[in-house]
C-alpha positions in Angstrom: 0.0 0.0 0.0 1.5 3.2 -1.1 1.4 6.9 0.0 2.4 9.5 -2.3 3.0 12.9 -1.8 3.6 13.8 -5.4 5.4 17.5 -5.7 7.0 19.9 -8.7 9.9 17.4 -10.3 9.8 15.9 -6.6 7.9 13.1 -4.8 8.2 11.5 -1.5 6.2 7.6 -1.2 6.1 5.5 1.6 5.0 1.9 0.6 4.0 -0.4 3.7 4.6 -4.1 2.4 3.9 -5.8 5.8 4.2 -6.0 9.7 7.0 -7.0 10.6 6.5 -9.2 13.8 3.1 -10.7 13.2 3.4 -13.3 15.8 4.7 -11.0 18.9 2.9 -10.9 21.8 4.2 -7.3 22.7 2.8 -4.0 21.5 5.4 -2.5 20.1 6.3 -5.4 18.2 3.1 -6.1 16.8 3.1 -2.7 15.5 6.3 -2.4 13.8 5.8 -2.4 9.9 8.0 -3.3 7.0 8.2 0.0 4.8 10.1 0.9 1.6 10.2 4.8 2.0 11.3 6.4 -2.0 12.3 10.3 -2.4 13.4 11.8 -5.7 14.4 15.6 -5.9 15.0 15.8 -9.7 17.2 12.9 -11.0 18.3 12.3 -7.4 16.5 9.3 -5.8 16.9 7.7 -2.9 15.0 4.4 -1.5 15.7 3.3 2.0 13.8 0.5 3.5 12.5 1.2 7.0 10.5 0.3 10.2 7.2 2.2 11.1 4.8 2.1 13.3 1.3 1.7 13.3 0.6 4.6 15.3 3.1 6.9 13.4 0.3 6.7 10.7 -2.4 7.5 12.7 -0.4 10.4 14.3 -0.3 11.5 10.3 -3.5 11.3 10.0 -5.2 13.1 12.8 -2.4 15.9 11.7 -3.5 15.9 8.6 -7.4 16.9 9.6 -6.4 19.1 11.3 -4.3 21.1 8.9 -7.1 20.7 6.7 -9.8 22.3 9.2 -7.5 25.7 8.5 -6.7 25.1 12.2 -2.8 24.3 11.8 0.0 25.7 8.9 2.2 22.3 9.6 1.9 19.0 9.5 4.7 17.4 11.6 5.8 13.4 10.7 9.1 11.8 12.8 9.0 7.8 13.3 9.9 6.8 16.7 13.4 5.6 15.7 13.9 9.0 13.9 14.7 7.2 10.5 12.2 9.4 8.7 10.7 13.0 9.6 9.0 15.3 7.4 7.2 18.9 8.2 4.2 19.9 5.5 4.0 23.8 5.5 1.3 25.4 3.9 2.5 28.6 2.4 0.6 32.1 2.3 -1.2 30.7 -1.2 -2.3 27.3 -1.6 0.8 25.4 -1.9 2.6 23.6 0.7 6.6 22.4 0.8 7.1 19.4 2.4 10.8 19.5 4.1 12.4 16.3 6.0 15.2 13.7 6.2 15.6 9.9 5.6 18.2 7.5 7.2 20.2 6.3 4.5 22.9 3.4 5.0 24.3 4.4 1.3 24.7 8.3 2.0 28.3 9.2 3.5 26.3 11.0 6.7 23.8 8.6 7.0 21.0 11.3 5.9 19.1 12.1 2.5 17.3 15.4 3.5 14.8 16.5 1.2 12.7 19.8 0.5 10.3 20.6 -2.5 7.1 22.3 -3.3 3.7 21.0 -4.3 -0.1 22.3 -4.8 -1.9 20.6 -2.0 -2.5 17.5 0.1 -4.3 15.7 -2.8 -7.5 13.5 -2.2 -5.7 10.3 -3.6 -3.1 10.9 -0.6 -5.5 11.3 2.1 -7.7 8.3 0.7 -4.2 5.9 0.5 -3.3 7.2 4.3 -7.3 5.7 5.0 -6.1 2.7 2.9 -3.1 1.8 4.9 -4.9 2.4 8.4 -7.4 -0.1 7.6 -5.2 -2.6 6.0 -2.1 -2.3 8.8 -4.3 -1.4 12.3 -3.0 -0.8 15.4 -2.7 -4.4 16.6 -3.0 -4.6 21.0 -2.1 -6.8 23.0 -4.4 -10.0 24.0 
């Protein structure tokens, strides 16, 4: 299940393949999910795999009303292990940049940072964030 946040010459996707420790009896574990996270800034492109949590897309969602309610300008996104964190400002007109940073083993420092422009949060994103909530719940304990 993918989520795309699709910007000018940019993009950032976070595709959840599956949790990682299905058989876990502990929350945490149960929670963790197998991610492939892609960023391309031009003809630079990076593509990290990565652990998330449930909850860090339910965090992203419940941001994401809000901003849309007119009731925030930022939309903040950081995993618990810090391997990815992105901020989604909305500028003075319509358009929002969406500015953050990726663990990467391949990058000398360990870090892809990112920043690029795009219209809006589109509908397609939104509905894919509703996608991956029901598909990958928040799993607790027995």
């Amino acid at each position: 299940m993918k989520l795309l946040f699709p910007g000018t010459n940019a993009f950032l996707e976070i595709d959840v393949l599956s949790y990682q420790h299905p058989n876990s009896t502990e929350f945490y574990d149960l929670n963790w999910l197998n991610c492939r996270v892609m960023c391309q800034i031009g003809s630079l492109k990076i593509t990290e795999s990565l652990s998330l949590l449930t909850i860090d897309f339910v965090e992203l969602y419940k941001s994401i009303l809000i901003f849309q309610e007119q009731a925030s300008d930022v939309i903040q996104f950081q995993t618990l292990e810090e391997q990815l964190q992105f901020t989604i400002f909305r500028k003075k007109t319509t358009n929002i940049t969406i500015k953050g940073m990726i663990s990467a083993i391949l990058i000398d420092n360990g870090v892809f940072n990112f920043k690029f422009d795009a219209e809006t949060l589109s509908f397609s994103t939104i509905e894919s964030l509703k996608n991956i909530m029901l598909n990958f719940p928040v799993i607790h304990e027995e």
